[in-house]
N, C-alpha and C positions, 0 to 999 in steps of 0.2 A: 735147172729143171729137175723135176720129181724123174723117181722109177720108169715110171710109166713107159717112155720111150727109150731108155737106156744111153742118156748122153754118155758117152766115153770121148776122155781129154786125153790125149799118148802128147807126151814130150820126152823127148831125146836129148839128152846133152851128153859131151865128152866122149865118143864110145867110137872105136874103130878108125880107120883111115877116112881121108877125105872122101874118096870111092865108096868105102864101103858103108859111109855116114848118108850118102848120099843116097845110094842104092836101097838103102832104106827109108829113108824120107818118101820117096818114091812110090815105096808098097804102101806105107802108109798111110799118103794122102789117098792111092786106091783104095785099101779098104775102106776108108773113112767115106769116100764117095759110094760104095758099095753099100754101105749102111747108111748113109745118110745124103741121097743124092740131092737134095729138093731144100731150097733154101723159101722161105717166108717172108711177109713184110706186110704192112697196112702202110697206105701213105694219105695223108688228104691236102687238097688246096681250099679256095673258096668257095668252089659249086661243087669240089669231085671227091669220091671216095672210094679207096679200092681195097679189098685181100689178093695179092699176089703169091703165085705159087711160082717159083724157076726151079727147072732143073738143068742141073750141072752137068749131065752126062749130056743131053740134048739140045741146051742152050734155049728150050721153052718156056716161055712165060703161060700161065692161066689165070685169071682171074674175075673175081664177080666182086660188082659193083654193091657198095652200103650206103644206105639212103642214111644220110648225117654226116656228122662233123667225128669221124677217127681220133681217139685221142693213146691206144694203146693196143696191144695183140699180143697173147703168148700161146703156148703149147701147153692143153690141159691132160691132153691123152695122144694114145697111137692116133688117132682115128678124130680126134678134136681141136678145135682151137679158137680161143675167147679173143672178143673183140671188143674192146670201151667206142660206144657210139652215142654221142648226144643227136636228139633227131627232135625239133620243134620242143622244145622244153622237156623232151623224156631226156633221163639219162641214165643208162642200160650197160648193160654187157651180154650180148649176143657170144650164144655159143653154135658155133659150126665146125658142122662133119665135112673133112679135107675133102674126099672123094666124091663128093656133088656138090660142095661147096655150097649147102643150102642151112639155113638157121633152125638148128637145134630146141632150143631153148632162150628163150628171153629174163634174165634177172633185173628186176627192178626193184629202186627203194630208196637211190641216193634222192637227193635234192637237189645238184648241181654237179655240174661236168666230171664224168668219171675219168681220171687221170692214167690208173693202171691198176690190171690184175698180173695175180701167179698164180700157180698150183699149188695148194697145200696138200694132198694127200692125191687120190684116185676119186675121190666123189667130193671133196673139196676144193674154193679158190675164196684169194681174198684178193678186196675191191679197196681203191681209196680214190675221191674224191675231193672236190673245192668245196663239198660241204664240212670237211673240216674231219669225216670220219672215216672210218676202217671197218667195211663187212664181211662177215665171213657166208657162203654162200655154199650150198649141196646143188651142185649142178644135174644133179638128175632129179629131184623134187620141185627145183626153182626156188625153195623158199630162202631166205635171209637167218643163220642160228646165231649171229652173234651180231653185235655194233661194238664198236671198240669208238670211246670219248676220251681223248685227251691233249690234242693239239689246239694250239690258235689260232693255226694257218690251216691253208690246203694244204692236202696230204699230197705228195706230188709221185712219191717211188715207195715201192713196196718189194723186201727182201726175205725169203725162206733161209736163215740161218742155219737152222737146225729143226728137228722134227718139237722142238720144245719151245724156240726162241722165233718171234717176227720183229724185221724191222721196218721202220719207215722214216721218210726224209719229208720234211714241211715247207712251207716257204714263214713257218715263224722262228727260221732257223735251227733249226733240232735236227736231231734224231732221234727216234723214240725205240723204243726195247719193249716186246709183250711177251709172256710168256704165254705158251700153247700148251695144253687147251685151255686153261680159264683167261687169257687175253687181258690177264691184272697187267698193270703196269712193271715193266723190270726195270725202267731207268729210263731219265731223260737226259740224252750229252750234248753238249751246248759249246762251238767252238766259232762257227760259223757265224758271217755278219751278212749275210743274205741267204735267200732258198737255197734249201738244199738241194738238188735237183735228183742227184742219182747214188744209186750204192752197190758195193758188190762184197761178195764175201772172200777173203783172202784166204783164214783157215781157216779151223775154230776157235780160235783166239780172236782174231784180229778182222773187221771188215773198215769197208772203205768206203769214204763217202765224199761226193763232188760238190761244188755250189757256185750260186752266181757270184760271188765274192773271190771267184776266179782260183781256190783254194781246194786241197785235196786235202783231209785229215783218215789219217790210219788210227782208227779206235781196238782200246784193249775191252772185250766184250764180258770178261770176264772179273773185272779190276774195276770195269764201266767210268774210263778214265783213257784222255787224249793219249796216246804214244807219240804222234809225230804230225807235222802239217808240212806241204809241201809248197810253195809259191811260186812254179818255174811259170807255170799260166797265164799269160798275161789280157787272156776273155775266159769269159764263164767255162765249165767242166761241164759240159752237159754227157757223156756218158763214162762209162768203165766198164774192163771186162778182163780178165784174169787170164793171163796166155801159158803160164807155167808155175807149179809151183813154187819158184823165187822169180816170177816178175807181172805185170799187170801193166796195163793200156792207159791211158785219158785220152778224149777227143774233145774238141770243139773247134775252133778252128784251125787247131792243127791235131795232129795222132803224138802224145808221147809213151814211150816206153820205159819203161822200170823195172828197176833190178832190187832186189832187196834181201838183204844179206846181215845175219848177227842173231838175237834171238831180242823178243821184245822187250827187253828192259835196255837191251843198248841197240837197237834196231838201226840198221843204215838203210835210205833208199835213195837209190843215183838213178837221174835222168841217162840214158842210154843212145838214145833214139830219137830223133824228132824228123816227122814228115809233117811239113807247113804245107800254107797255103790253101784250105779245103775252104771255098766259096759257094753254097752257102753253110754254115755252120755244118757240123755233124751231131743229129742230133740222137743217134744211136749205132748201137755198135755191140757186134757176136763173134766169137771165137768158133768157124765155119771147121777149119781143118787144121792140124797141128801146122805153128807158121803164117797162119791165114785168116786175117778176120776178114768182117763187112762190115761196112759203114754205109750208112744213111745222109746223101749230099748230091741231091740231083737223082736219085737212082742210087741203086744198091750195087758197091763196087768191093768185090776182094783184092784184099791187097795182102802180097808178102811181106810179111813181117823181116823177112833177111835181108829183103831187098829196097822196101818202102812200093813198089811197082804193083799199079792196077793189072792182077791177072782177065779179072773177070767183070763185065759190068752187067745193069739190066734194067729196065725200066718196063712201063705198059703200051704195047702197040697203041700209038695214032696219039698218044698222048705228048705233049710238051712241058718237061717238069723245070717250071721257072721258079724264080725266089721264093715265092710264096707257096710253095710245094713242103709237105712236111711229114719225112720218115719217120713213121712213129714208134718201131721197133722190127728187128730182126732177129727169127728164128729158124732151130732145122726140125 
């Protein structure tokens, strides 16, 4: 996430006695809850569609209901947060204000199912869609200032690299590289044998990208050349999310953990970790508190990273989220 809201990531390695590692852990997950008490989510099935708001201190859910089919949600301000909604052939990105939880602003212009947005700045976000494009969008005017053409697929994920650099994941296998602001082409990286599905940024060297080809590749962004591919997966990567600076998550149907260690021309990353088992898929996934992500499987559940153990779980009163229920992203 952008400025806007001040995401802070604190990781602790190596430092003090057990007690006093610990005793720290401690404060920190407080203050993190103090600043950041209130976890996000959209989720839809086949008649239902919700923005869920919980918070952490209080264990309450809020939420209002969106007429459509959910297919994305992130954090565009303090005060906002965009929603991809197809509804009878339109297909939008509704912007709403958390605190009444009432529709802002309406962007229109894709041709087919909006997949995901992000923040690009304070008064921008960019859009990608199954129509194959990437728009960039002034959320306080409404209008459309850019299109970005160059995939053969659906655009599926959309990544802020840097204040200069966007990426995006296709299902025509790619990855594609724009540079910001003229959105020319920087590179297309090609390693994948099916959609790409998701990306994250590792540093500024290096980001990461998942696909249904059950494959993790770590790209150099700067070289715009493979470094490493991964094949512990043995089903699709549908999410990723960076837990420390030397390590990072994959989920699908299970959560791995990764360690990554050496410098990118001789780059090691060891599986660490693995919590199995997660029925139905996981199809997103945030790093909530140092330690502590959520994933998207039934309901939104934090789990300890030290431990593998569901701290926290949540879903929508009166609601029954069966298989065909589908977290579509989580934010704080």
């Amino acid at each position: 996430m952008v400025a806007q809201h001040e995401r802070v990531d604190i990781v602790v390695t190596g430092i003090g006695s057990p007690y006093e590692l610990q005793t720290l852990h401690s404060m920190l997950r407080s203050k993190m809850q103090e600043r950041f008490p209130k976890v996000y989510c959209a989720y839809r099935d086949k008649k239902y569609a919700a923005l869920l708001e919980y918070d952490m201190r209080t264990k309450e859910v809020r939420s209002t209901d969106i007429n459509g089919f959910i297919y994305d949600c992130c954090r565009v301000s303090r005060t906002h947060v965009a929603c991809c909604v197809t509804d009878k052939k339109k297909h939008q990105i509704l912007i709403i204000e958390i605190e009444s939880l009432k529709v802002t602003q309406t962007l229109r212009g894709h041709k087919d199912c909006v997949s995901c947005v992000i923040p690009l700045s304070p008064t921008l976000v960019a859009s990608s869609a199954d129509d194959r494009t990437i728009r960039i969008w002034n959320i306080l005017t409404g209008n459309c200032e850019h299109v970005i053409n160059g995939h053969s697929g659906s655009v599926v994920c959309l990544l802020k690299v840097s204040d200069t650099l966007l990426a995006s994941a296709s299902s025509d296998k790619s990855v594609g590289l724009w540079e910001i602001p003229s959105y020319n082409c920087n590179s297309i990286l090609t390693n994948h044998t099916k959609t790409v599905w998701c990306l994250e940024k590792f540093n500024d060297e290096i980001i990461i990208s998942g696909g249904m080809d059950n494959k993790i590749c770590l790209w150099d962004i700067k070289e715009k050349k493979l470094v490493t591919t991964l094949t512990d997966h043995t089903d699709p990567v549908y999410a990723l999310v960076k837990i420390s600076p030397t390590g990072f998550a994959s989920a699908g149907t299970e959560v791995r953990l990764w360690k990554v260690t050496g410098e990118k021309h001789n780059l090691h990353v060891e599986c660490v970790n693995v919590f199995p088992g997660w029925t139905p898929t996981i199809m997103c996934m945030s790093l909530i508190l140092p330690y502590t992500i959520a994933v998207g499987s039934q309901g939104v559940h934090l789990i300890n990273l030290e431990t593998g153990e569901i701290t926290q779980s949540f879903k929508q009163s009166g609601t029954s989220w069966k298989d065909g229920t589908k977290i579509c992203n989580i934010f704080i």
